[in-house]
Every structure is written in structure tokens, then in C-alpha cells.
LUMDREN-161181 format. One record per atom (N, C-alpha, C): residue number from 1; residue in three letters; atom name; z, y, x. Coordinates in Angstrom, 3 decimals, always signed. Atoms other than C-alpha are relative to their C-alpha. Layout:
BEGIN
     n   res   atom          w          v          u
   NUM   ALA     CA          Z          Y          X
...
This chain:
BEGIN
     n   res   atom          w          v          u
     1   UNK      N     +0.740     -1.176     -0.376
     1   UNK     CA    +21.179   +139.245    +64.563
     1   UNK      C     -1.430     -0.429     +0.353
     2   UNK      N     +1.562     +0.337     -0.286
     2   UNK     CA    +17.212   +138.911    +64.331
     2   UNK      C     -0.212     +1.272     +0.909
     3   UNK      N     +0.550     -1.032     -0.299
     3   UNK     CA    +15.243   +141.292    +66.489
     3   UNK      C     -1.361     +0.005     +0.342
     4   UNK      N     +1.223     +0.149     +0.708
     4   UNK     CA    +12.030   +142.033    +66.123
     4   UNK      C     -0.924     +0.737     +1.630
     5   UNK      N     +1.411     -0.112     -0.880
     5   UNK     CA     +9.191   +142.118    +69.240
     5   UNK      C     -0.707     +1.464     -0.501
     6   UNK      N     +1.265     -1.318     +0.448
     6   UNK     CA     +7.688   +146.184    +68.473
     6   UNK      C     -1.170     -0.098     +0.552
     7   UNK      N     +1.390     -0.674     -0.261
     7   UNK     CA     +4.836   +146.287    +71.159
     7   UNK      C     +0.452     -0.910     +1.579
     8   UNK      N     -0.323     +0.298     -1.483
     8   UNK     CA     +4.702   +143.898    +74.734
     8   UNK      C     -1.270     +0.812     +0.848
     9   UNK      N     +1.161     -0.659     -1.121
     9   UNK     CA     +2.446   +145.535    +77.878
     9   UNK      C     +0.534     -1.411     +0.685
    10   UNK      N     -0.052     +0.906     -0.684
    10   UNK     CA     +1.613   +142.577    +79.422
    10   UNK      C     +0.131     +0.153     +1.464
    11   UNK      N     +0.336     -0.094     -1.315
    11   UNK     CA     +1.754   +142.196    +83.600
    11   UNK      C     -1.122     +0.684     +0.199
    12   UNK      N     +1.181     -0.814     -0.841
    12   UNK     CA     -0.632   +144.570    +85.147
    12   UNK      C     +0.639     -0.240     +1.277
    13   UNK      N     -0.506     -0.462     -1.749
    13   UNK     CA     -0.963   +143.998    +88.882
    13   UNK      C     -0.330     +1.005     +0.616
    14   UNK      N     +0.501     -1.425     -0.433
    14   UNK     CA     -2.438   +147.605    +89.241
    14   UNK      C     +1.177     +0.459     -0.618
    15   UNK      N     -1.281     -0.553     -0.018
    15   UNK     CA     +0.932   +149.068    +87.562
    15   UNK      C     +1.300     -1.142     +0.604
    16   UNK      N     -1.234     +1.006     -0.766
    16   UNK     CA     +3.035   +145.725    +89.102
    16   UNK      C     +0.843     -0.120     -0.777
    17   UNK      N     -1.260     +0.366     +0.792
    17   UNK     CA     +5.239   +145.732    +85.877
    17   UNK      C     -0.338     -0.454     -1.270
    18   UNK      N     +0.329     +0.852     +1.442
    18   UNK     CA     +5.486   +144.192    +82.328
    18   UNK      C     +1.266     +0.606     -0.713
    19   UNK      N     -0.558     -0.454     +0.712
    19   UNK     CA     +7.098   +145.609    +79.799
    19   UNK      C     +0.247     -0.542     -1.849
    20   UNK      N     -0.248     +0.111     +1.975
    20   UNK     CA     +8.539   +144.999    +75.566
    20   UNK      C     +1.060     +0.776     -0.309
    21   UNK      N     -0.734     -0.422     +0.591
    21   UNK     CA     +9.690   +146.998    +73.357
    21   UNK      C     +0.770     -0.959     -1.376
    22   UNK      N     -0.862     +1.034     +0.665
    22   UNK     CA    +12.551   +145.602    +70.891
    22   UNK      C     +0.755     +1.039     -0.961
    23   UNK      N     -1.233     -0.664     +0.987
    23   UNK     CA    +14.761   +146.634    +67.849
    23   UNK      C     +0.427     -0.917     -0.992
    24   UNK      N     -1.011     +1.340     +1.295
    24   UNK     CA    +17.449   +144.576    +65.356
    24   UNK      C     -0.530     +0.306     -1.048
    25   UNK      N     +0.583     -0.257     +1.191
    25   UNK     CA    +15.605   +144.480    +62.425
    25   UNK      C     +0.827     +0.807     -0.649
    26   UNK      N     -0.558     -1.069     +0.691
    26   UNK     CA    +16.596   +147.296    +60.160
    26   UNK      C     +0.470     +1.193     +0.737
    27   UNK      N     -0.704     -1.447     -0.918
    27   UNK     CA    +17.572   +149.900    +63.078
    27   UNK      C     -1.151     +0.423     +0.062
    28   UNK      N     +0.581     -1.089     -0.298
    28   UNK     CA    +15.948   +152.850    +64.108
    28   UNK      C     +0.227     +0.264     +1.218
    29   UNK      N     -0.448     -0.001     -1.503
    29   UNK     CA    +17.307   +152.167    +67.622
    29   UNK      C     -0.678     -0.889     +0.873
    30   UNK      N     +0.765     +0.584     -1.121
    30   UNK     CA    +14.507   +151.185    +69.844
    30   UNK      C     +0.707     -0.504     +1.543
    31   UNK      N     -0.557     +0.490     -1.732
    31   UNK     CA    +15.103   +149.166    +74.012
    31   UNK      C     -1.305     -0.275     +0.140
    32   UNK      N     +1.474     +0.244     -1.011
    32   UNK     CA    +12.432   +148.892    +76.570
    32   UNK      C     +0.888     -0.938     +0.906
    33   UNK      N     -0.154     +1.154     -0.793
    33   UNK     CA    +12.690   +145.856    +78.755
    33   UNK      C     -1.115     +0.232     +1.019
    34   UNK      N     +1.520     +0.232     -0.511
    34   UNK     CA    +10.489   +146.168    +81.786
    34   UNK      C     +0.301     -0.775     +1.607
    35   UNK      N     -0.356     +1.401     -0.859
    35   UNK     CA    +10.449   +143.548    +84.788
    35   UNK      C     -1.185     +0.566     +0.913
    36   UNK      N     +1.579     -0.210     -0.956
    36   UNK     CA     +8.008   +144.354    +88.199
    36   UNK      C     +0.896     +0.460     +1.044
    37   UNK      N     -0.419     -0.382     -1.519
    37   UNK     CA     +8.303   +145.396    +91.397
    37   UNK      C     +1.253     +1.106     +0.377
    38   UNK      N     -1.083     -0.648     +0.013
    38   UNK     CA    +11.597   +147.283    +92.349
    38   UNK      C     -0.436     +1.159     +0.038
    39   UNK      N     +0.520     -0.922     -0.415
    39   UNK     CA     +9.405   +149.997    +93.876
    39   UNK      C     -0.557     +1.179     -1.144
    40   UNK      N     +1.246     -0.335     +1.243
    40   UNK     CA     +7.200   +150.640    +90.909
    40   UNK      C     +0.819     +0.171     -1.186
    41   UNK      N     -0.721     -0.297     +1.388
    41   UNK     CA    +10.270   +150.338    +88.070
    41   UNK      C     +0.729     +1.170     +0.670
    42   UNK      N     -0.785     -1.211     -0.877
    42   UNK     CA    +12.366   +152.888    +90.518
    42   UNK      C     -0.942     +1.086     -0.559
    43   UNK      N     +0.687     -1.093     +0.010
    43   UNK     CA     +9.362   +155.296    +90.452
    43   UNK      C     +0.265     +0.505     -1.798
    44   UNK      N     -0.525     +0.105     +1.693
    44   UNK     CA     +9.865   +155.187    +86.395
    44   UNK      C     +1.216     +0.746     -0.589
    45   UNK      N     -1.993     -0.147     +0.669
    45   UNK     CA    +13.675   +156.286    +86.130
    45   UNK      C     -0.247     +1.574     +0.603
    46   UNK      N     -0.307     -1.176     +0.584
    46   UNK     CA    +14.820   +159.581    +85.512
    46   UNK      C     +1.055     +0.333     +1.482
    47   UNK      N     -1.078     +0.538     -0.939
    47   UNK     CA    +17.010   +160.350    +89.122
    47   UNK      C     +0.793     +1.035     -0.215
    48   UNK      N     -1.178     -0.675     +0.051
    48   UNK     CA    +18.761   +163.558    +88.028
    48   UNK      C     -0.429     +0.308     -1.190
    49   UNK      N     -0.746     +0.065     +1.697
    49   UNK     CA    +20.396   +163.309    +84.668
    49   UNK      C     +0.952     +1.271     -0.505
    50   UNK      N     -0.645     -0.522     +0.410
    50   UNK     CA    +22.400   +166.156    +85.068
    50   UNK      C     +1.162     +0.165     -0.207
    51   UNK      N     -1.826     +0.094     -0.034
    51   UNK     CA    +25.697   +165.032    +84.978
    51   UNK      C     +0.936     -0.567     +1.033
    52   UNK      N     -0.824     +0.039     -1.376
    52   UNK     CA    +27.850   +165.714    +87.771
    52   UNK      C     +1.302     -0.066     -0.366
């Protein structure tokens, strides 16, 4: 399984996180990877999904 580097956001210490996007060569099924301060990836996430 190759996978292929789409797009990195390097460390910013004004957003505190770092981010890459990724997909297995030949998909259409993008992943975000992002690494930083707990505070700052928390603020990011989605907290009601809706499914109770």
C-alpha cells in the first residue's frame, strides 16, 4: 500500500498545530492528520454529531 502526501500545513505557532493531508494512491478517500496543542485541535472537532 503506497500513499501519497496531498498537501502538509506546516507548524504554525499562531494556530499551535500542523497538519497533512493523505490518500492510498488510486482512492478518492482523503485523512487529515493534525498534531498541536490539545486545546487548539479540540477547538477544531465537531462536538455534536447528532447521534444519540
Amino acid at each position: 500500500m503506497e500513499i501519497e502526501i496531498v498537501r502538509q500545513f506546516t507548524f504554525s505557532s499562531s494556530l499551535q498545530r500542523m497538519s497533512v493531508i493523505v490518500r492510498q494512491l488510486g482512492s478518492d478517500h482523503f485523512e487529515i492528520y493534525t498534531n498541536g496543542a490539545p486545546k487548539m485541535v479540540a477547538s477544531l472537532c465537531i462536538t455534536d454529531t447528532g447521534m444519540d
